[in-house]
MARLUMDO-449748 format. One record per residue (C-alpha): residue in one letter; z, y, x; residue number from 1. Coordinates in nm, 4 decimals. Each point is the difference from the previous one (the first is absolute). Layout:
N
+------+----------+----------+----------+------+
: resn :       up :    north :     east : resi :
+------+----------+----------+----------+------+
:    A :        Z :        Y :        X :  NUM :
...
+------+----------+----------+----------+------+
//
This chain:
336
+------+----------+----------+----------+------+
: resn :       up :    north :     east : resi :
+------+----------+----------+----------+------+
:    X :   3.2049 :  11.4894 :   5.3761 :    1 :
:    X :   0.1246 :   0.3241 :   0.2134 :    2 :
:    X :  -0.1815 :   0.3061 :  -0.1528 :    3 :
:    X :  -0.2209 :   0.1407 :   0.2308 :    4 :
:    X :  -0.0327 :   0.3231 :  -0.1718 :    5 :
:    X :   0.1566 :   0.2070 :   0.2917 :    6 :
:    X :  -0.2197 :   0.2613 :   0.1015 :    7 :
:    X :  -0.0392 :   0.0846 :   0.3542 :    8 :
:    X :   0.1743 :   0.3610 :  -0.0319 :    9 :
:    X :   0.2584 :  -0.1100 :  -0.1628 :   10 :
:    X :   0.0764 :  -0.3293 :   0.2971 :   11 :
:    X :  -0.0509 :   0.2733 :   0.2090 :   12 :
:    X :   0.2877 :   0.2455 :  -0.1448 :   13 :
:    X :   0.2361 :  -0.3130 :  -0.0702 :   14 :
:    X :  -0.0928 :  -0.0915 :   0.4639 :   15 :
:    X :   0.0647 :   0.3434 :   0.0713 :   16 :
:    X :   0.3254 :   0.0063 :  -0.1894 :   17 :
:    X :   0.1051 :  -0.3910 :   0.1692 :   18 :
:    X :  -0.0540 :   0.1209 :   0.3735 :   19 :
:    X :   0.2005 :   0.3348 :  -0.0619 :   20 :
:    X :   0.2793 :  -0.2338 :  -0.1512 :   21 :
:    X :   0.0091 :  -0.2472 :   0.2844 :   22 :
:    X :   0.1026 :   0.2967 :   0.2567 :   23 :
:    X :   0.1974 :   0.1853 :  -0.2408 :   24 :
:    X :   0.3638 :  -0.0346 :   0.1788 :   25 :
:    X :   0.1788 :   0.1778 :  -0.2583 :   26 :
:    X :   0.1274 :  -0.0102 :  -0.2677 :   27 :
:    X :   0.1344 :  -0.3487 :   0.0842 :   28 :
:    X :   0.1760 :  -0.2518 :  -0.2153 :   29 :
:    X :   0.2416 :  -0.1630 :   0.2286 :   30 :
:    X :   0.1545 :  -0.3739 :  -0.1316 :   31 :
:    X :   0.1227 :  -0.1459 :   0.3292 :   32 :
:    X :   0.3356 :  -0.1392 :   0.0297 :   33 :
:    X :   0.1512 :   0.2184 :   0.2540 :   34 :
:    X :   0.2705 :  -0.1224 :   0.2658 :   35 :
:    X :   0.0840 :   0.2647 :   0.1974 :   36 :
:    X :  -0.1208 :   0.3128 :   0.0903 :   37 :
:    X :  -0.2438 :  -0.1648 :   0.2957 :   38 :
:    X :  -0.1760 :  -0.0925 :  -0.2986 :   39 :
:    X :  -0.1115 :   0.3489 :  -0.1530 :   40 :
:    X :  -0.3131 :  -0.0085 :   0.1463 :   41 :
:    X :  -0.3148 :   0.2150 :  -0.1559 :   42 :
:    X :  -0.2003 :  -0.2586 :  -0.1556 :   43 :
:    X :  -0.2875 :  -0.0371 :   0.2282 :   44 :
:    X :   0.1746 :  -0.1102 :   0.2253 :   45 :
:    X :   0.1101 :  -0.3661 :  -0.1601 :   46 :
:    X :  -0.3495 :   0.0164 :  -0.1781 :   47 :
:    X :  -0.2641 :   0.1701 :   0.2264 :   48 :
:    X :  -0.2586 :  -0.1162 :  -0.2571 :   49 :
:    X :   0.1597 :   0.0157 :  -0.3237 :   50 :
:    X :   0.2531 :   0.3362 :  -0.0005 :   51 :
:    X :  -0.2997 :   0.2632 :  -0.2466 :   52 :
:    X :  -0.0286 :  -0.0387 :  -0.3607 :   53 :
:    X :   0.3667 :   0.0162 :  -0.1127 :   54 :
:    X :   0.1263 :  -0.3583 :   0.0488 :   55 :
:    X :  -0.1257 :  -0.2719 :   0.1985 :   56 :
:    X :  -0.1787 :  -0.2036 :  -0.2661 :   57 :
:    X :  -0.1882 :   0.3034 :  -0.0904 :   58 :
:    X :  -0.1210 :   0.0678 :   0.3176 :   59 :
:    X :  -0.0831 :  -0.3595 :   0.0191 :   60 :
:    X :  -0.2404 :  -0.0158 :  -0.2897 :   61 :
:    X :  -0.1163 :   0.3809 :   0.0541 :   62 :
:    X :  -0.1082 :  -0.1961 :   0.3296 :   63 :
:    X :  -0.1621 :  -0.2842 :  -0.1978 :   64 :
:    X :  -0.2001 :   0.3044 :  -0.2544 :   65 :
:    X :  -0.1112 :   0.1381 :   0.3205 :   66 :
:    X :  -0.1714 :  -0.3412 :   0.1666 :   67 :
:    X :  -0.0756 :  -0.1455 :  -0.3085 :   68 :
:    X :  -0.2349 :   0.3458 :  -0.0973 :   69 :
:    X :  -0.1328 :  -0.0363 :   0.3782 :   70 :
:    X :  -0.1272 :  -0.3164 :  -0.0490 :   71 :
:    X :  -0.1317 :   0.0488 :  -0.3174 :   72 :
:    X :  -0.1524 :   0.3523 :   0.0219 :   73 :
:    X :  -0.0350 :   0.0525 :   0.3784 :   74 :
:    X :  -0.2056 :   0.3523 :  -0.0828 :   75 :
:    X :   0.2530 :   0.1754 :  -0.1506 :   76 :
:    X :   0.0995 :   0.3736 :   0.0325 :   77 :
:    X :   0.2425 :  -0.0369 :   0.2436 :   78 :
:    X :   0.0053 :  -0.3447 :   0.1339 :   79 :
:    X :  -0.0564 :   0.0353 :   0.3911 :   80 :
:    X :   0.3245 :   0.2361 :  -0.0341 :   81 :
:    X :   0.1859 :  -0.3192 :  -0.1547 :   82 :
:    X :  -0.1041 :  -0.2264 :   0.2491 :   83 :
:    X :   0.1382 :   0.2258 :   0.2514 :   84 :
:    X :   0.2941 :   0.0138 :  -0.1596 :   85 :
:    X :   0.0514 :  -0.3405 :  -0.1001 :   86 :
:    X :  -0.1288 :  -0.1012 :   0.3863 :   87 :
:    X :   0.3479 :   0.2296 :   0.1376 :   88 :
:    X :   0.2419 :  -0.2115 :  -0.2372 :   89 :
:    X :  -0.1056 :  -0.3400 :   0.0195 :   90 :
:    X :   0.0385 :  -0.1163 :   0.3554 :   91 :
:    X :   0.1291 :  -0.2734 :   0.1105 :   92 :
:    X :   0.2792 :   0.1777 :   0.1742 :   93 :
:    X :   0.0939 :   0.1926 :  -0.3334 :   94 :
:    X :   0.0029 :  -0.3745 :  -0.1832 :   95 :
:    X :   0.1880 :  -0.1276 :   0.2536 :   96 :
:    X :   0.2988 :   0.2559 :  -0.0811 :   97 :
:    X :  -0.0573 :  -0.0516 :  -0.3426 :   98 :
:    X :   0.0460 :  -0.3480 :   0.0537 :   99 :
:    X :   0.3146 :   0.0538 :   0.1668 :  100 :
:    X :   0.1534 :   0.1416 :  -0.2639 :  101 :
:    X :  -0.0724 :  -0.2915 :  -0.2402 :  102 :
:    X :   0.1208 :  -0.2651 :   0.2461 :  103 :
:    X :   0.3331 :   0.1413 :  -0.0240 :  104 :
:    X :   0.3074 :   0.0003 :  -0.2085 :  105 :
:    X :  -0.1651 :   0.2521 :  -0.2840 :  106 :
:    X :  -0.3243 :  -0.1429 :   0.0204 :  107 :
:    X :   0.0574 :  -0.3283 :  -0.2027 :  108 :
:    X :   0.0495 :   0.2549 :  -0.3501 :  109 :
:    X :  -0.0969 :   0.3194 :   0.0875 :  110 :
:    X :  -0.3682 :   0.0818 :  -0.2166 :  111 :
:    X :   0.0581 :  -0.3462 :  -0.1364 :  112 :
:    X :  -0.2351 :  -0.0848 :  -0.2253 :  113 :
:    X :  -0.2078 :   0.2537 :  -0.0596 :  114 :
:    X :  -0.0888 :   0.1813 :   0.3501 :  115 :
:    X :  -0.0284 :  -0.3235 :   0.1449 :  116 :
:    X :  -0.2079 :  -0.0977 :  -0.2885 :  117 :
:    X :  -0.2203 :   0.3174 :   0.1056 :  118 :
:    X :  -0.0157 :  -0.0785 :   0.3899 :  119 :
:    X :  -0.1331 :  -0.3465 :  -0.0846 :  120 :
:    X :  -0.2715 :   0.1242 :  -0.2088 :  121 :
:    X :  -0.1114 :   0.2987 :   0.2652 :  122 :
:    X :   0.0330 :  -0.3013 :   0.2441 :  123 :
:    X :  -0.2577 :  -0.1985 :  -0.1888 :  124 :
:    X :  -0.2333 :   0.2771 :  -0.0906 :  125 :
:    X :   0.0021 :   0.0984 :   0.3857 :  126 :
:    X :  -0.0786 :  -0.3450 :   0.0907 :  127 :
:    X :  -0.2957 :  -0.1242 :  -0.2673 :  128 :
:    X :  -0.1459 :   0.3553 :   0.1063 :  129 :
:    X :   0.0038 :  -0.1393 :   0.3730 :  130 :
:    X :   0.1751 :   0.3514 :   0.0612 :  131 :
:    X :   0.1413 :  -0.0223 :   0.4167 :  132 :
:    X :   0.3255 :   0.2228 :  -0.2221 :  133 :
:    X :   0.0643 :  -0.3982 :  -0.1103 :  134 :
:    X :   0.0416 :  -0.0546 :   0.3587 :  135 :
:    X :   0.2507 :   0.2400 :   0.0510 :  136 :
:    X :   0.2306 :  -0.0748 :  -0.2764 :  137 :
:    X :   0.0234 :  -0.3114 :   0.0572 :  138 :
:    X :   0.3372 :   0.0274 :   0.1406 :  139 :
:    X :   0.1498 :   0.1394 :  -0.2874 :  140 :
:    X :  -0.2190 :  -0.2226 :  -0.2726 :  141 :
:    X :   0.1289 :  -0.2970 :   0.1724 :  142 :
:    X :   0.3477 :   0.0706 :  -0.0871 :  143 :
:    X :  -0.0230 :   0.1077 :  -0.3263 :  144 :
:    X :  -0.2443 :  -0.3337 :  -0.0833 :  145 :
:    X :   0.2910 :  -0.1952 :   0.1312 :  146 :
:    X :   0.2959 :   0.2128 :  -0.1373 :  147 :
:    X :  -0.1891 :   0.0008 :  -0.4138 :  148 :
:    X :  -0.0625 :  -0.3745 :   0.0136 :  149 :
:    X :   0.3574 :  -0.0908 :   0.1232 :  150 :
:    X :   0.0750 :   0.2217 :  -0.2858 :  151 :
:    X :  -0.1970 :  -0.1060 :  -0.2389 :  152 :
:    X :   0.0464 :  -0.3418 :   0.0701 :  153 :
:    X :   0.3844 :  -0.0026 :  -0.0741 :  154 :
:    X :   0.0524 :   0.2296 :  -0.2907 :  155 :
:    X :   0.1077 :  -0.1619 :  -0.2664 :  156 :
:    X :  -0.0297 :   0.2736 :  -0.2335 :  157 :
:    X :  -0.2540 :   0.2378 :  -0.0855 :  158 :
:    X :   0.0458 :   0.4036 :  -0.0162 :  159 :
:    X :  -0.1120 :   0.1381 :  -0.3212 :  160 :
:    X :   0.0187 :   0.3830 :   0.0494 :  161 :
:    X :  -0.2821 :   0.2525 :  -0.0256 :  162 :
:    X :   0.0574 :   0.1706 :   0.2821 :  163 :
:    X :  -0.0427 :  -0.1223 :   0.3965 :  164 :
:    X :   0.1993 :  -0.3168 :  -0.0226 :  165 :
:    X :  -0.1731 :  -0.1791 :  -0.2512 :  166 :
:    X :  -0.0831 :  -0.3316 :   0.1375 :  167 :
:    X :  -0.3088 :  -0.1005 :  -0.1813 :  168 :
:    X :  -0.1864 :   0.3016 :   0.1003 :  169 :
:    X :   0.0536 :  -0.0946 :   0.3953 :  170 :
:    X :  -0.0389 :  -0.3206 :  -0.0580 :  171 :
:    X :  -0.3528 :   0.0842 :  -0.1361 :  172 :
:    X :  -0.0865 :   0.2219 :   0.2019 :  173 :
:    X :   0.1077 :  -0.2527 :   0.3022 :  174 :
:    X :  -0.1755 :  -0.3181 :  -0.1235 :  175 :
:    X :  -0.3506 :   0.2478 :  -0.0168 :  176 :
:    X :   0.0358 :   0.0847 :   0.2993 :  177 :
:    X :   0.0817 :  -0.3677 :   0.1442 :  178 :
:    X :  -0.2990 :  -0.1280 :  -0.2002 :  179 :
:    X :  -0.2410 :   0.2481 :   0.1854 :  180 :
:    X :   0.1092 :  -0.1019 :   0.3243 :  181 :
:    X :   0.0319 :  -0.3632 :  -0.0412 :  182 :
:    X :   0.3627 :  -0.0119 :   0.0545 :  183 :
:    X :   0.0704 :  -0.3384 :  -0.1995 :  184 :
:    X :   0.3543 :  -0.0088 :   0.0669 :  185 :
:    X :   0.0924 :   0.3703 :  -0.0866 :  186 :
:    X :  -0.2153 :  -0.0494 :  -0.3146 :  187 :
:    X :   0.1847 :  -0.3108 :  -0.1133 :  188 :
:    X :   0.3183 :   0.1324 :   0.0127 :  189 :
:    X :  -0.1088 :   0.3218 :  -0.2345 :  190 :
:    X :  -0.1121 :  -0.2625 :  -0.2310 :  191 :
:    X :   0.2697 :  -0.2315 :  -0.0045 :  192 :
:    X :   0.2188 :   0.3011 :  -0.0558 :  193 :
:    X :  -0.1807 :   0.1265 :  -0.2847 :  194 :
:    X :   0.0399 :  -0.3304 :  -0.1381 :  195 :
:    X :   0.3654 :  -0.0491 :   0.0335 :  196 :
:    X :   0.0886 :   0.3629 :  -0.1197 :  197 :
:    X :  -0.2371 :   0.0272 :  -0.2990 :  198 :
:    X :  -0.1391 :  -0.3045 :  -0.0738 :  199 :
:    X :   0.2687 :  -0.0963 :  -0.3016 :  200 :
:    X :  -0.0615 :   0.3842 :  -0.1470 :  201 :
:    X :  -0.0589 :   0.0398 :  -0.3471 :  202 :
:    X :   0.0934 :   0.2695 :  -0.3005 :  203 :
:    X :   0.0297 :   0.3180 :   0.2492 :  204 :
:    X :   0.2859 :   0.2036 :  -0.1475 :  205 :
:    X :  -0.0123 :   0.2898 :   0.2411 :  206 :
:    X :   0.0260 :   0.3746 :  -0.0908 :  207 :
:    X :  -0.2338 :   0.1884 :   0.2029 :  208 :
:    X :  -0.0793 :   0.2615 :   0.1358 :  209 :
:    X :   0.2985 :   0.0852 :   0.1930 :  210 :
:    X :   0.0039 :   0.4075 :   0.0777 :  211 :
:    X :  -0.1019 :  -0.0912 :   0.3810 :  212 :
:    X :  -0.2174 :  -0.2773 :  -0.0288 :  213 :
:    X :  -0.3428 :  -0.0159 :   0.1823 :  214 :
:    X :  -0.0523 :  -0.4026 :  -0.1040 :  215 :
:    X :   0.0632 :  -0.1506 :  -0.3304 :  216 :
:    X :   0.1945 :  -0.3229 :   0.0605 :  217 :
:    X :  -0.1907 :  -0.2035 :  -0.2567 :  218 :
:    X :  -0.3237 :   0.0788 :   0.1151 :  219 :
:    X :   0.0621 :  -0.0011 :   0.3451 :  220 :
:    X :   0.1505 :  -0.4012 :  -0.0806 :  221 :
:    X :  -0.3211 :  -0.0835 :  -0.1714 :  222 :
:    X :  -0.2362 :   0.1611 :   0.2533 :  223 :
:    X :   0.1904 :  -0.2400 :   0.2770 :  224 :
:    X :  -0.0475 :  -0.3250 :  -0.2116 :  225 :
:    X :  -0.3649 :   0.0780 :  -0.1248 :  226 :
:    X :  -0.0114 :  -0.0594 :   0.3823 :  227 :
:    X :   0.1885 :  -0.3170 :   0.0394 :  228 :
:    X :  -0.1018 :  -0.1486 :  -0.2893 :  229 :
:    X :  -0.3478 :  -0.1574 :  -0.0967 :  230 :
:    X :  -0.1703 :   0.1807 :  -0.2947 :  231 :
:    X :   0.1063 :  -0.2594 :  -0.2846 :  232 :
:    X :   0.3769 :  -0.0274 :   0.0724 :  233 :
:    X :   0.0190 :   0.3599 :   0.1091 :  234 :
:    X :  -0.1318 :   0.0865 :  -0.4009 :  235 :
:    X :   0.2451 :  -0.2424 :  -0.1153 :  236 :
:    X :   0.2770 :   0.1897 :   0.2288 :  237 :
:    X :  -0.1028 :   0.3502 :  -0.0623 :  238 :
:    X :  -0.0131 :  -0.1071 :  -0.4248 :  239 :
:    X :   0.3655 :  -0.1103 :   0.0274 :  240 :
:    X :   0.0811 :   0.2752 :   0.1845 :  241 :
:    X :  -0.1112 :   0.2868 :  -0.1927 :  242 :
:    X :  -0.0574 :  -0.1924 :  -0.3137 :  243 :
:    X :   0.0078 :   0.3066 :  -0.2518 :  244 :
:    X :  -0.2139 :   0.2254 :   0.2527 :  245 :
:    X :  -0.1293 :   0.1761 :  -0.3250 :  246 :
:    X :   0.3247 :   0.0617 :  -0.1907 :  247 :
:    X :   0.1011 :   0.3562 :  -0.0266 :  248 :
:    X :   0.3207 :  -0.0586 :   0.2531 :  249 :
:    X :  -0.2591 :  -0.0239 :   0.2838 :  250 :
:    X :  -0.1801 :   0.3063 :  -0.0249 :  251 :
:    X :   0.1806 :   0.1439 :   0.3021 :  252 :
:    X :  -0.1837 :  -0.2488 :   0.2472 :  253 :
:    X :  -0.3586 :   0.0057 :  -0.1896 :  254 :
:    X :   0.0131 :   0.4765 :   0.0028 :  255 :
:    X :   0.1110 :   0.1243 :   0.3157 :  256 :
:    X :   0.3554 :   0.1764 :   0.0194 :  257 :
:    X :  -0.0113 :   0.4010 :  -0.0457 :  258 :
:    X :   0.0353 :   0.1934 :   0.3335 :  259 :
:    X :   0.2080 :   0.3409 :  -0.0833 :  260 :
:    X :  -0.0233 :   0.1270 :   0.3973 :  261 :
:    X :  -0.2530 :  -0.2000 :   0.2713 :  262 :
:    X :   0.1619 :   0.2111 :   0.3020 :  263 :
:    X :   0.3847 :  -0.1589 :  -0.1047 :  264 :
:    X :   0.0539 :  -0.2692 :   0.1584 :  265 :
:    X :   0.0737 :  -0.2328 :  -0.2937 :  266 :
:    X :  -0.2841 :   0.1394 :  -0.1537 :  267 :
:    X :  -0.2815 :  -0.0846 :   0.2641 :  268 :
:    X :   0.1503 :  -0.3294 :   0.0072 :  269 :
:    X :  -0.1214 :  -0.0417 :  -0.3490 :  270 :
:    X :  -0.3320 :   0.1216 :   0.0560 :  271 :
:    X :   0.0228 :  -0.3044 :   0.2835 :  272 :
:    X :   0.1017 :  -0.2143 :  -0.3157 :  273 :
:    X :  -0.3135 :   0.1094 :  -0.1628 :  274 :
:    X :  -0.2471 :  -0.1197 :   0.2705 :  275 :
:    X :   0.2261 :  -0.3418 :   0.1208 :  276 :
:    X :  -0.0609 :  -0.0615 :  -0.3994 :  277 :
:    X :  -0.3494 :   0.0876 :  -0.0359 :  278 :
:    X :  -0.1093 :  -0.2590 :   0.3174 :  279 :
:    X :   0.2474 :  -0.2599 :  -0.1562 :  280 :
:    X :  -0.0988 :   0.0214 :  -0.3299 :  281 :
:    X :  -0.3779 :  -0.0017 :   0.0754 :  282 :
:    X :   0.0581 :  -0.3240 :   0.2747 :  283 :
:    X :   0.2017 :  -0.1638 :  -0.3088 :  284 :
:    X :  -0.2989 :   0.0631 :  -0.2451 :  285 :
:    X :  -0.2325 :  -0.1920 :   0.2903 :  286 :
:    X :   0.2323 :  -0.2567 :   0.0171 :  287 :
:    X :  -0.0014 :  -0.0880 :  -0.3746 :  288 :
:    X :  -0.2419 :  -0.1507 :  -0.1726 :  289 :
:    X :  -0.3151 :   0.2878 :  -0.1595 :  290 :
:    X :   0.1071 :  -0.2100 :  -0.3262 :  291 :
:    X :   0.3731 :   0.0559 :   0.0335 :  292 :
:    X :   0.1282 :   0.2468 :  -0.2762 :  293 :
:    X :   0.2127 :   0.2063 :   0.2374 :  294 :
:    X :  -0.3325 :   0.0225 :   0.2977 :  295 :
:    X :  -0.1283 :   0.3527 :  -0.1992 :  296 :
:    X :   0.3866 :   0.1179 :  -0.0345 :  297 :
:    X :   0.0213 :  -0.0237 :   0.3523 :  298 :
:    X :  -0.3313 :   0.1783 :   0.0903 :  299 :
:    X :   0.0756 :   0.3027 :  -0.2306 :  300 :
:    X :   0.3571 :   0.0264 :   0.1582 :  301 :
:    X :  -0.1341 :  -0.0415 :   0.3679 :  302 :
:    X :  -0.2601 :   0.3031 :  -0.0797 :  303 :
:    X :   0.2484 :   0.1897 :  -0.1738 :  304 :
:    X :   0.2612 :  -0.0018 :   0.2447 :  305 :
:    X :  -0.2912 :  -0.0076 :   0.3187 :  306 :
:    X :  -0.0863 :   0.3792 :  -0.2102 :  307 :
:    X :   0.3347 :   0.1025 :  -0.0326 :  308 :
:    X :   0.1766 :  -0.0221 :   0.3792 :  309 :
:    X :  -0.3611 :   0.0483 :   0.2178 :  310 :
:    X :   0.0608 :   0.3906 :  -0.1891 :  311 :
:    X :   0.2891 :   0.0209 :   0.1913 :  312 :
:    X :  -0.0496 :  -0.0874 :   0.3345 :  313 :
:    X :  -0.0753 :   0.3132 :   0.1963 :  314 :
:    X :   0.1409 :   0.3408 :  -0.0516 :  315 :
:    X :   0.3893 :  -0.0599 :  -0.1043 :  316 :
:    X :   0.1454 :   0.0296 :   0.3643 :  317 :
:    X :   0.1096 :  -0.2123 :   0.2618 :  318 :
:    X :   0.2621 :  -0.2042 :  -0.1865 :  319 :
:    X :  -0.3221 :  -0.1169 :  -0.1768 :  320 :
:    X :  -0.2697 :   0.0462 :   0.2555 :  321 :
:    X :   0.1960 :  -0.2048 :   0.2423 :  322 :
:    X :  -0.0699 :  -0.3237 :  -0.1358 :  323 :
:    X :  -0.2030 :  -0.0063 :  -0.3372 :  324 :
:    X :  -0.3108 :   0.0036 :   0.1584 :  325 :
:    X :   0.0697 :  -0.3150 :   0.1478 :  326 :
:    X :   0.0106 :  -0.1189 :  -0.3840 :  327 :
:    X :  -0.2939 :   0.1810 :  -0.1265 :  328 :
:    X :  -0.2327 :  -0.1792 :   0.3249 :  329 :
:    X :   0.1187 :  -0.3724 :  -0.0799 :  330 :
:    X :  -0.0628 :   0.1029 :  -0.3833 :  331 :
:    X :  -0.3955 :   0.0646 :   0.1479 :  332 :
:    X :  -0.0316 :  -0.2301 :   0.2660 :  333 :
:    X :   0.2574 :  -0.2942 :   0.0279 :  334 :
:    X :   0.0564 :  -0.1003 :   0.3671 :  335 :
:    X :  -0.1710 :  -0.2260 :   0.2300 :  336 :
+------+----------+----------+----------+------+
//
C-alpha cells in the first residue's frame, strides 16, 4: 500500500518545486537527432508543453507530481498558482505541436520507453480525475498509446538497464495505466510482453548497482511480473528468481546503495534507486504470501531504503530537484 505519510507542507514544497521546473527553460538537456541547422530550434518550440525540468521526461512526470497532488490535496499552499500554470501548457493547441513532433521521423524512438511511459500515466491520472487537461492532451496521448503498444507489441527482447530504457519499468508503468482506463488492448500487450521477456527467468546473476542507476533491474523485473502473474505462480517465479534472497551476495538489493554527493548527477540518481526500491520491494512483500520467509526481508528493505532516498529529495540542486520529487510522490501516493 502507498504510504500516506506525506504531510501537507512538505506536498506543498515538493508542488512548488514541480511548477517552477515545468517553466524552467534552461538549463536544457537537448537529445534530438539534428539534421540541419533549420533544426536548432529552442526547445519550446517542438515541445510547447514539455521544454522545463531539464529533459522532456522530467518535465513530463514533474507534470504528472503536479496533477496528481491537485487531485489529491486540492488545498494546498500553492495550488490555484499550479492550476494556472498547468492551464497555460496543456492546451490543445500546445498538444497538438507536441504531437507533431512524435508523428514524425524522431518520434517513433525519441523518450522511448520511459517518457512515453510517463505521458501515459499523466494521461490516465488526468482522465480517472475527469480533469478537462485530459481533453487537451489527447492529441499527443493518442500517439504515444499507439506508438508504446506497436512497440511493445514487437520487441522481442527486453531492456535490462537501470536507467531510462529499462523495459520492464515502462512496461509497468504502461499496463497501470491501461488497467485504470480500461484500455484492454494496450493492457494485453504489456502483459504478453512481460511474459515473453521474463517469464523463463530464474537464478538472477546481475551486479548491481551500476554508478548511475535510479532502478535496480531485478526488482524492477519482479515488480512487472508480480503484476502479470497471479499470486501462486508469481511466488513460484519470484522463488526461482531470487532463490538465495538471504545469502550474503544479495545484501546490495535488501540495504540501499551509499550516496557520496545527492546534487551529482550520478549521485541523485541513486537516491532515485533508493525510492524505485523501497515501492518495489514493499509491492513485492504484498505480493508474497505473510507466510513466505522472504515477505519480512522485503518489508525491512522497502522501509530502509523508503528512509534512506525520501532524506534526499529536496535541497541538493536542480540536477536533483528536477526530477526526484517525482520519485519521492509515487513512493507516497502511487498514481491513479
Amino acid at each position: 500500500m502507498p504510504d500516506t505519510r506525506l504531510d501537507d507542507g512538505t506536498a506543498a514544497r515538493l508542488l512548488s518545486v514541480a511548477v517552477e521546473n515545468v517553466q524552467r527553460d534552461h538549463p536544457v538537456h537537448w537529445t534530438h537527432v539534428i539534421a540541419d541547422d533549420a533544426g536548432l530550434v529552442p526547445q519550446r518550440v517542438l515541445h510547447p508543453i514539455f521544454a522545463g525540468s531539464f529533459d522532456w521526461h522530467s518535465c513530463v512526470h514533474q507534470t504528472w507530481l503536479a496533477v496528481r497532488l491537485l487531485r489529491l490535496r486540492p488545498g494546498l499552499d500553492g495550488a490555484e498558482e499550479a492550476r494556472r500554470v498547468l492551464d497555460s501548457l496543456i492546451t490543445p493547441e500546445n498538444a497538438r505541436v507536441e504531437a507533431e513532433f512524435f508523428t514524425g521521423p524522431s518520434g517513433g524512438f525519441w523518450e522511448r520507453p520511459y517518457g512515453w511511459a510517463w505521458l501515459l500515466v499523466l494521461d490516465a491520472e488526468l482522465r480517472t480525475w475527469g480533469s478537462p487537461w485530459a481533453v487537451a492532451l489527447r492529441p499527443l496521448s493518442e500517439v504515444l498509446r499507439e506508438r508504446f503498444l506497436v512497440k511493445v507489441a514487437g520487441a522481442r527482447l527486453p531492456v535490462r538497464t537501470g536507467t531510462h530504457g529499462n523495459t520492464a519499468f515502462a512496461t509497468g508503468l504502461v499496463l497501470d495505466a491501461a488497467r485504470a482506463v480500461g484500455d484492454e488492448e494496450l493492457a494485453a500487450a504489456c502483459a504478453a510482453a512481460a511474459l515473453r521477456w521474463h517469464r523463463e527467468d530464474a537464478g538472477y546473476g546481475g551486479f548491481e548497482p551500476d554508478a548511475a542507476d535510479f532502478l535496480s533491474p531485478a526488482l524492477t523485473e519482479a515488480d512487472l511480473m508480480r503484476r502479470v502473474l497471479p499470486p501462486d505462480e508469481f511466488t513460484a517465479w519470484f522463488d526461482a528468481f531470487l532463490p538465495d534472497l538471504e545469502e550474503a551476495r544479495w545484501k546490495v538489493l535488501r540495504e540501499p546503495a551509499p550516496v557520496d554527493d545527492p546534487s551529482d548527477p550520478h549521485g541523485s540518481h541513486l537516491v532515485g534507486l533508493a525510492l524505485s526500491r523501497a515501492w518495489q520491494w514493499r509491492a513485492i512483500a504484498d505480493a508474497l504470501p505473510p507466510s513466505h520467509p522472504h515477505t519480512d526481508l522485503a518489508r525491512t528493505a522497502a522501509e530502509a531504503h523508503a528512509t534512506t532516498g525520501l532524506h534526499q529529495v529536496l535541497g541538493h540542486g536542480y540536477y536533483a530537484e528536477h526530477w526526484l520529487g517525482t520519485f519521492a510522490t509515487y513512493l507516497h501516493l502511487a498514481a491513479h
